[in-house]
C-alpha positions, -999 to +999 in steps of 0.1 A: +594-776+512+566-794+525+588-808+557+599-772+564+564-760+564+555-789+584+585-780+614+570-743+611+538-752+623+555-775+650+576-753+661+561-736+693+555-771+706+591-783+700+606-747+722+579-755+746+594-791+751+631-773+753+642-782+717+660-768+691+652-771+651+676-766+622+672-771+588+708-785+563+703-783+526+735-776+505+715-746+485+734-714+489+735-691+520+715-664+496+686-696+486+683-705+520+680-670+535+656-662+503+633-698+512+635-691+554+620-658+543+593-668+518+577-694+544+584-675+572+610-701+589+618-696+627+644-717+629+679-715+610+684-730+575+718-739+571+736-740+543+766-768+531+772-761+500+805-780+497+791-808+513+811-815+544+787-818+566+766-843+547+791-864+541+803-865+576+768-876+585+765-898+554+740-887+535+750-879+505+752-898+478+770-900+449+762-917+412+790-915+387+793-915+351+826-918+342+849-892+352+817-870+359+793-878+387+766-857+411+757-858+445+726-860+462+718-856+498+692-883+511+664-867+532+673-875+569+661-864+602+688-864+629+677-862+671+707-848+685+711-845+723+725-812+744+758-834+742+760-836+706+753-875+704+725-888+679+697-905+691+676-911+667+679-912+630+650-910+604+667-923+571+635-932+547+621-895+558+578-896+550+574-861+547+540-857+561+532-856+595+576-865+601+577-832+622+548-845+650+569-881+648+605-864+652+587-845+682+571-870+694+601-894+698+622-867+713+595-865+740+593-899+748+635-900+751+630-865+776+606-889+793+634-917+801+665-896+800+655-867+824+692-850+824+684-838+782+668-859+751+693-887+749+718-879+774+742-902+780+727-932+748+752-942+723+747-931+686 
């Protein structure tokens, strides 16, 4: 809760530098519409409920216990460019002051990649 709040409060200076912020957690559609509106989010919380999309960008994981086992998504920041390729990942998320870092790196690849953050870097 703390990183949302933390992306709120960033958030003018991340549209002033051209970028967009989403939020993934795999809460419900009716949660995340119920937590956007409780701390006032203005930026989309999206919800994966089945899981797809975490495990597409690997971060879920998964402890078993016989035939029964749970998943857990691991807190991570992707820095995705207007092509749709990652360049940056923040795996071991530190949740405060993450949003200034996030927003600070995505300047400094504007500041060497002029056509859009990343454009044209490998994943």
């Amino acid at each position: 809760m703390r990183e949302l709040r933390e992306f709120r409060v960033a958030h003018a200076e991340y549209v002033e530098s051209g970028l967009e912020v989403a939020g993934i957690t795999r809460d419900s559609p009716e949660s995340n519409l119920e937590w956007s509106q409780r701390l006032q989010l203005p930026f989309p919380l999206l919800s994966d409920v089945d899981h797809e999309t975490g495990r597409a960008f690997q971060v879920v994981r998964r402890i078993g216990i016989g035939d029964w086992g749970i998943e857990f998504f691991r807190r991570t920041t992707f820095l995705i460019d207007r092509d749709g390729v990652i360049a940056a990942v923040w795996g071991n998320v530190k949740v405060r002051g993450h949003a200034a870092q996030v927003l600070a790196a995505a300047r400094a690849l504007a500041s060497v990649s002029p056509g859009g953050i990343g454009r044209g870097r490998p994943a």
